[in-house]
ZAMARGU-4260 file (C-alpha; in steps of 0.2 Angstrom, whole numbers, plus 5000, padded with zeros to 4 digits):
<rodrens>
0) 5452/5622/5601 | 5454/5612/5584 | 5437/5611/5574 | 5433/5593/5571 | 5423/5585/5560
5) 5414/5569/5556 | 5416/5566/5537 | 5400/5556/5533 | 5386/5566/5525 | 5384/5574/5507
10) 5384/5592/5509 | 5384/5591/5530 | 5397/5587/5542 | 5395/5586/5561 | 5404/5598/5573
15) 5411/5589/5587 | 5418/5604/5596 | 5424/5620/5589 | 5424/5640/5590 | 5410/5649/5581
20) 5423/5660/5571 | 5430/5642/5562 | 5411/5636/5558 | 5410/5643/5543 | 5422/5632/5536
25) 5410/5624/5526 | 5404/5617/5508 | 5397/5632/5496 | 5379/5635/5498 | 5371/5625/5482
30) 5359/5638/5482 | 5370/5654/5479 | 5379/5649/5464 | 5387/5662/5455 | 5384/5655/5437
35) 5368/5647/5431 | 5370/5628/5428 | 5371/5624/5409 | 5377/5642/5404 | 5393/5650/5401
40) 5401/5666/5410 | 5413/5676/5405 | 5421/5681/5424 | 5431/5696/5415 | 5417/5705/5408
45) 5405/5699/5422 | 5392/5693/5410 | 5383/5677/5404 | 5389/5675/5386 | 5378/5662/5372
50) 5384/5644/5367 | 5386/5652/5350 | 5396/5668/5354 | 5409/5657/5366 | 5413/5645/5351
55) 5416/5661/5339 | 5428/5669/5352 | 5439/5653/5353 | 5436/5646/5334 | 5455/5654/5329
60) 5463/5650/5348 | 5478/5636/5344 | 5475/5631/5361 | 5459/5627/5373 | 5462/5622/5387
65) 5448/5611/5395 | 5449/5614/5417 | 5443/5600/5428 | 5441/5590/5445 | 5449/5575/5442
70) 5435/5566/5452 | 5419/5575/5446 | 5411/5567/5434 | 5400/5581/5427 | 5417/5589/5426
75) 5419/5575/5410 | 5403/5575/5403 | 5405/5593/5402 | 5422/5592/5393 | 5415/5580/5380
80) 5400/5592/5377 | 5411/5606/5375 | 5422/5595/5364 | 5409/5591/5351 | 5404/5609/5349
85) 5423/5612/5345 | 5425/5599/5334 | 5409/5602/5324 | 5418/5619/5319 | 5435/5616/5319
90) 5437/5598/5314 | 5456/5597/5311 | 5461/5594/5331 | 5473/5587/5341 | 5466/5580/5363
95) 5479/5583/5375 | 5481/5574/5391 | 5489/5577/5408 | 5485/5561/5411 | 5498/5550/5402
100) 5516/5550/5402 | 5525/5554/5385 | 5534/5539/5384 | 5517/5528/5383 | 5515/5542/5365
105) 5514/5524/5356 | 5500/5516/5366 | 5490/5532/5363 | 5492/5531/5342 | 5485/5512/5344
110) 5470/5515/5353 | 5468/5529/5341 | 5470/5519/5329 | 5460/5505/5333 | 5472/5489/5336
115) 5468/5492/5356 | 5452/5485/5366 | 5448/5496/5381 | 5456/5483/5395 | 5474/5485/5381
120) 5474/5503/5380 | 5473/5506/5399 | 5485/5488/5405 | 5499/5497/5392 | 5494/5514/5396
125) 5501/5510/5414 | 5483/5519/5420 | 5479/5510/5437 | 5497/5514/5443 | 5501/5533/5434
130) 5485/5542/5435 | 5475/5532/5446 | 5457/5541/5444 | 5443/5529/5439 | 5445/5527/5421
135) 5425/5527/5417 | 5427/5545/5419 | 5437/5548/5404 | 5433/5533/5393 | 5421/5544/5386
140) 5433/5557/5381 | 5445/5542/5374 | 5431/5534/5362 | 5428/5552/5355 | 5446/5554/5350
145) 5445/5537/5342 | 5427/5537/5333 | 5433/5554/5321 | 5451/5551/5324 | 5457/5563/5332
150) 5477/5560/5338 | 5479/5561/5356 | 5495/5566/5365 | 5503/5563/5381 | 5507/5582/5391
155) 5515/5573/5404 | 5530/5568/5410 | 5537/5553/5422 | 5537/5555/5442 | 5556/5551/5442
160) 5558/5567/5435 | 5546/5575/5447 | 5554/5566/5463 | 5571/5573/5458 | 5561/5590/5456
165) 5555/5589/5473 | 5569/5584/5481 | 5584/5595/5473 | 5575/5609/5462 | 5574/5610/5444
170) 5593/5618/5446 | 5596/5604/5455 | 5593/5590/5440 | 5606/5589/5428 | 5602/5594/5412
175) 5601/5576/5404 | 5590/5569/5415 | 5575/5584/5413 | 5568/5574/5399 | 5572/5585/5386
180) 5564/5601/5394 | 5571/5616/5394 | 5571/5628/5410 | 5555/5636/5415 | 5548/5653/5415
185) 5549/5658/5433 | 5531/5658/5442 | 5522/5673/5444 | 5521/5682/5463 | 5501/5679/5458
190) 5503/5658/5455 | 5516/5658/5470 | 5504/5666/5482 | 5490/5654/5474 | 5501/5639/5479
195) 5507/5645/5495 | 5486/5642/5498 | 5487/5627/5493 | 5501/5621/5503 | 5495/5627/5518
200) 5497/5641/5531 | 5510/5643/5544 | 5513/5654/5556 | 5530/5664/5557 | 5539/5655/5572
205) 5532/5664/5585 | 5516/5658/5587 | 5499/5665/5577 | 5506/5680/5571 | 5490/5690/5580
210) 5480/5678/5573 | 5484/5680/5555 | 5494/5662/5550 | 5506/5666/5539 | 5508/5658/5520
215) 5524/5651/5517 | 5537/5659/5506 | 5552/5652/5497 | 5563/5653/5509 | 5555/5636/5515
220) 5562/5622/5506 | 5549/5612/5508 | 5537/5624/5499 | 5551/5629/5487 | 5551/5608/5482
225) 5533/5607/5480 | 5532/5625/5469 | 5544/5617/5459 | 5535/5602/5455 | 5519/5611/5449
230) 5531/5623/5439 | 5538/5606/5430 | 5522/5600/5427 | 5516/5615/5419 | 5531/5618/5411
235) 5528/5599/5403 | 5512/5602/5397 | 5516/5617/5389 | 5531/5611/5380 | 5522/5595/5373
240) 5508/5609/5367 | 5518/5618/5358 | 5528/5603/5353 | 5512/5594/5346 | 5507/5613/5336
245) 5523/5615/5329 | 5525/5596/5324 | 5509/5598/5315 | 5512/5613/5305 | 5527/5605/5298
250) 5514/5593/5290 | 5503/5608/5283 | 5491/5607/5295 | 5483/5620/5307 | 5476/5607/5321
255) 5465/5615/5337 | 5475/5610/5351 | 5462/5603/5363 | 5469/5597/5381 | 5460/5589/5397
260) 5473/5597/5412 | 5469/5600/5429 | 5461/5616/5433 | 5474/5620/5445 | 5487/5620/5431
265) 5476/5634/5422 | 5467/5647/5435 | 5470/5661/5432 | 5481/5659/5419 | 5497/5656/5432
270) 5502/5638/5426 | 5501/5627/5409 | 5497/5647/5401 | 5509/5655/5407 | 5522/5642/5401
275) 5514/5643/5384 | 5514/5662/5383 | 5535/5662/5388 | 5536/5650/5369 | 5527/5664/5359
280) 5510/5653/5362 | 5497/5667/5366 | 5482/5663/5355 | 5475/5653/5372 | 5458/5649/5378
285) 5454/5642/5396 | 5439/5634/5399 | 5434/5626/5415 | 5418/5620/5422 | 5409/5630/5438
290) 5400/5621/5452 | 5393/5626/5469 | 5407/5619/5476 | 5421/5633/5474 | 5418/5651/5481
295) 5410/5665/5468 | 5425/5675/5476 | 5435/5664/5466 | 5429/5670/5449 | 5442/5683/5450
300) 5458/5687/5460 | 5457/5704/5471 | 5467/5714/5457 | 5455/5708/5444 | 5463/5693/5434
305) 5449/5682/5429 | 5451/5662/5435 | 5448/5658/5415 | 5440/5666/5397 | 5425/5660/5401
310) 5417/5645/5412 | 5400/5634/5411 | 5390/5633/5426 | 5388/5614/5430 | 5374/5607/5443
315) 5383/5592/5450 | 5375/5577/5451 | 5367/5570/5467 | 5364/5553/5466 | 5378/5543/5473
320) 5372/5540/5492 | 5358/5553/5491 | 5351/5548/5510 | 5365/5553/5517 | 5381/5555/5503
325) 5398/5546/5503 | 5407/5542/5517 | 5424/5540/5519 | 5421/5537/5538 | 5436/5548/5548
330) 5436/5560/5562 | 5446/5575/5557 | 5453/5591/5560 | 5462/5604/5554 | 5482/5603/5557
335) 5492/5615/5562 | 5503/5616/5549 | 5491/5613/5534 | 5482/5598/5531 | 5469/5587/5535
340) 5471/5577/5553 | 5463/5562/5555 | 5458/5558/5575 | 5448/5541/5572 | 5445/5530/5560
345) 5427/5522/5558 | 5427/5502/5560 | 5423/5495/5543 | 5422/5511/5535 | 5431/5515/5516
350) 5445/5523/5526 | 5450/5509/5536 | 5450/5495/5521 | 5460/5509/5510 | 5471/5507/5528
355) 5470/5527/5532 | 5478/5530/5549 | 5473/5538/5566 | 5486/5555/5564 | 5489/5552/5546
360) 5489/5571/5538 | 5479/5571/5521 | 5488/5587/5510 | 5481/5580/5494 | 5462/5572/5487
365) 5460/5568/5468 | 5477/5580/5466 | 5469/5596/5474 | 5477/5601/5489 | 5468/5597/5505
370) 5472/5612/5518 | 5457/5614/5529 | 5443/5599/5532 | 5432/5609/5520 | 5443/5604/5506
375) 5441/5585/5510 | 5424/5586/5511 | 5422/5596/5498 | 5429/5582/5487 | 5422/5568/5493
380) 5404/5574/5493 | 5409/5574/5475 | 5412/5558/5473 | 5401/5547/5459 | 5398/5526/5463
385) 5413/5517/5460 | 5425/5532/5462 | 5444/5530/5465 | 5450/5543/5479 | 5469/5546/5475
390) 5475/5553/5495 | 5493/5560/5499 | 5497/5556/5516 | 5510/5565/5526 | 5512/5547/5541
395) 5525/5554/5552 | 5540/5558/5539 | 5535/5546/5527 | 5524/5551/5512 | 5508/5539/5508
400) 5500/5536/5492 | 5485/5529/5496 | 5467/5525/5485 | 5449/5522/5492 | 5438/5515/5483
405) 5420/5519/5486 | 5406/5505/5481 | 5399/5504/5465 | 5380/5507/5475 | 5376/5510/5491
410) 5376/5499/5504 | 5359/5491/5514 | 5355/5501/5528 | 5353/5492/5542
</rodrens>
């Protein structure tokens, strides 16, 4: 029987029915953290490195890539942190974002600049429609680039190109409608068996393969589409890094390359690195923030590669319905196929007003793929006052774009 789930508390989730063996399911323990909060670990030599010696280590890097959850807020503050120490010693830098589109290239110069108010930039940025995520997470991150006038770019590139992707492959889109891209390196057997995670298990047609699922391969089309589109976004990114170095050096310059990507684009070095590494662009530091929340197994693979150079042990904050933690208010299970089943949803309830569906399968939250409940709880215990909760939805065989907006404070108890 299917273990379900009532997805109302902070770190807790009630069991309606289940087998002992799939109770474990559950968030990290807060208390087992594998990296101290407000330190920095270096997974590859297993060791706690200083403030000062991570900064000398990626001083001469042309790019650092800066890992986040889209929807964790300490994940920011700890970007801009680590931006000022970068800055302070290596002032000459360029802010990349997977956020914005490159044709809104122009919008980015006049907020830098200063001709754009904060309701401009983000009405001509297209934000509420192309990224989606609360925008007071990475407002901060903006001002900074503006105060010391630091150009920003745009790594990213339009969904039309990424719908085409999905649908028909990258050999599938004809060369003048890539956007200027040029083919992609081919993904790693390490990052394709990271994705086929992600997407979700199935079995091999004859049931539950002695009760190993099996992880889908290439020879599924739908998994083939969906490897595709991660490749084309990191293969995006890459290039407008590259694009952005190279663009500066023709000026005389030697810019620090500094972009806020997804961390799912940078474990383990598979994505927006590995792209890089195939122009010649190996001088490459990967940062990312650690937080209770992801497994200490995840530091490094099983043959070794470490997840990133180095990572900073982040306590996330509790204070966003501390009695009892968001609630998104759905009854849910695990799918059979992958995914996040929802059984009921709860009257009045976030869920319902964002119009989530009894039966709707959720395969993505704040752009991380949501294969087992624990995922979705995972991310929305996250979640800060005032949050926007990007979901995917698979609704029979329509796909969903759907945002739930949690309250700016909690509500009166009753």
């Amino acid at each position: 029987m299917m273990m379900k789930q009532i997805l109302l508390a902070a770190l807790t989730a009630t069991f309606a029915t289940g087998c002992a063996a799939q109770s474990s399911a559950s968030v990290a323990d807060p208390d087992a953290a594998c990296v101290a909060p407000g330190t920095w670990f270096d997974p590859g030599q297993d060791r706690t490195v200083t403030t000062q010696n991570l900064l000398a280590r990626v001083k001469d890097a042309s790019a650092v890539l800066l890992g986040e959850t889209h929807v964790i807020a300490d994940h920011h503050r700890w970007q801009l942190q680590t931006l000022t120490q970068l800055h302070a010693q290596r002032s000459d830098m360029v802010l990349g974002f997977e956020a914005f589109p490159r044709r809104v290239q122009p919008v980015l110069d006049a907020w830098v600049a200063g001709k754009l108010s904060e309701d401009e930039f983000l009405k001509q940025s297209e934000w509420a429609s192309v990224w989606k995520y609360d925008a007071e997470l990475y407002l901060p991150l903006f001002h900074f680039a503006r105060l010391n006038a630091i150009p920003m770019v745009a790594l990213n590139v339009d969904r039309s190109l990424i719908r085409k992707v999905s649908e028909q492959g990258w050999q599938g889109v004809p060369k003048d409608e890539r956007l200027g891209l040029s083919d992609p390196v081919a993904p790693s057997d390490g990052y394709v068996e990271m994705l086929s995670q992600s997407f979700g298990q199935h079995d091999n047609g004859q049931g539950e393969n002695n009760g190993a699922p099996k992880a889908p391969g290439l020879d599924d089309p739908r998994f083939a589409g969906f490897v595709a589109v991660q490749v084309t976004w990191d293969l995006a990114m890459g290039d407008a890094i590259a694009s952005a170095l190279e663009s500066a050096r023709a000026q005389n310059r030697n810019p620090q390359l500094v972009a806020i990507i997804g961390r799912g684009h940078l474990d383990y070095g598979y994505g927006v690195p590995h792209q890089l590494a195939a122009r010649g662009i190996n001088d490459v530091a990967v940062l990312s923030p650690w937080d209770h929340l992801r497994s200490c197994t995840d530091l490094k693979t099983e043959n070794g590669r470490a997840v990133a150079d180095a990572v900073f042990g982040v306590a996330i904050t509790k204070d966003f319905f501390a009695d009892e933690g968001p609630k998104l208010g759905v009854l849910i299970e695990n799918a059979p196929d992958g995914g996040v089943r929802v059984i009921k949803v709860m009257e009045g309830s976030i869920a319902e007003t964002s119009d989530v569906q009894p039966d709707d399968i959720i395969t993505q939250a704040a752009g991380q793929a949501t294969t087992k409940t624990a995922d979705l709880i995972a991310i929305v215990t996250s979640m800060t006052p005032g949050t926007w909760l990007p979901l995917t939805i698979k609704r029979g065989d329509t796909v969903v774009e759907i945002v739930a907006r949690f309250p700016a404070k909690a509500p009166e108890k009753p």
